[in-house]
N, C-alpha and C positions, 0 to 999 in steps of 0.2 A: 464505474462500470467494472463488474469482476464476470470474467470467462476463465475456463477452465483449457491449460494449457500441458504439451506434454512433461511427463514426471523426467525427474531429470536423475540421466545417467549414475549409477551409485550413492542414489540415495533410498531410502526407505520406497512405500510403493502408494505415498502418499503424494494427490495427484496435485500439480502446481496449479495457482492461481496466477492470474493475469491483474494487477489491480491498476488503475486510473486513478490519480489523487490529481485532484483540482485544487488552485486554491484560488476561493473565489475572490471577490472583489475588487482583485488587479487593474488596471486599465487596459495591461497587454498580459496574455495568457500565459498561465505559471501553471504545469504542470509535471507530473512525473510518471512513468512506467515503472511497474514494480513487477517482479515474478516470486513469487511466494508460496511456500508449499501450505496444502492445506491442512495441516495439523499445528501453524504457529501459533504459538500464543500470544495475546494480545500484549503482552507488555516488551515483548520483540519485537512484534510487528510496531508498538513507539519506537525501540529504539533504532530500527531499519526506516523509518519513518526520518525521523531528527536528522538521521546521515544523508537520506537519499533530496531531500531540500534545503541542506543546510544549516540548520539551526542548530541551535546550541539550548535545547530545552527550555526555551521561553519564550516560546509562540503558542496562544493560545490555539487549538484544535478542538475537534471531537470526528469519534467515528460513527456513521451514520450507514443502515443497511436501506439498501433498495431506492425507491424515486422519487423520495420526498426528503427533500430539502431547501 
């Protein structure tokens, strides 16, 4: 789920995301809150990704828009 959160204090006037990262197939619920501005690029938002659940670049992922998955 991405909602649109406020921009944050001394940064650019690029307005921050809220993001939801699930990881599915768990038995018990593995998730993460992220706040992210909206100008990142994708290969930071990996690597804010890799830190924010832990891994060490060898979990397979993909990033997926909208309600199918």
């Amino acid at each position: 789920m991405i909602s649109i959160s406020e921009t944050a204090a001394g940064k650019a006037n690029a307005p921050i995301y809220q993001l939801n990262v699930v990881l599915l197939g768990s038995a018990t619920p593995i998730w993460r809150r992220l706040h992210v501005p909206a100008d990142a690029k994708l290969d930071w938002l990996h690597a804010v990704l890799q830190v924010a659940m832990g891994w060490t670049n060898s979990h397979l992922h993909q990033f997926k828009v909208g309600e199918d998955y």
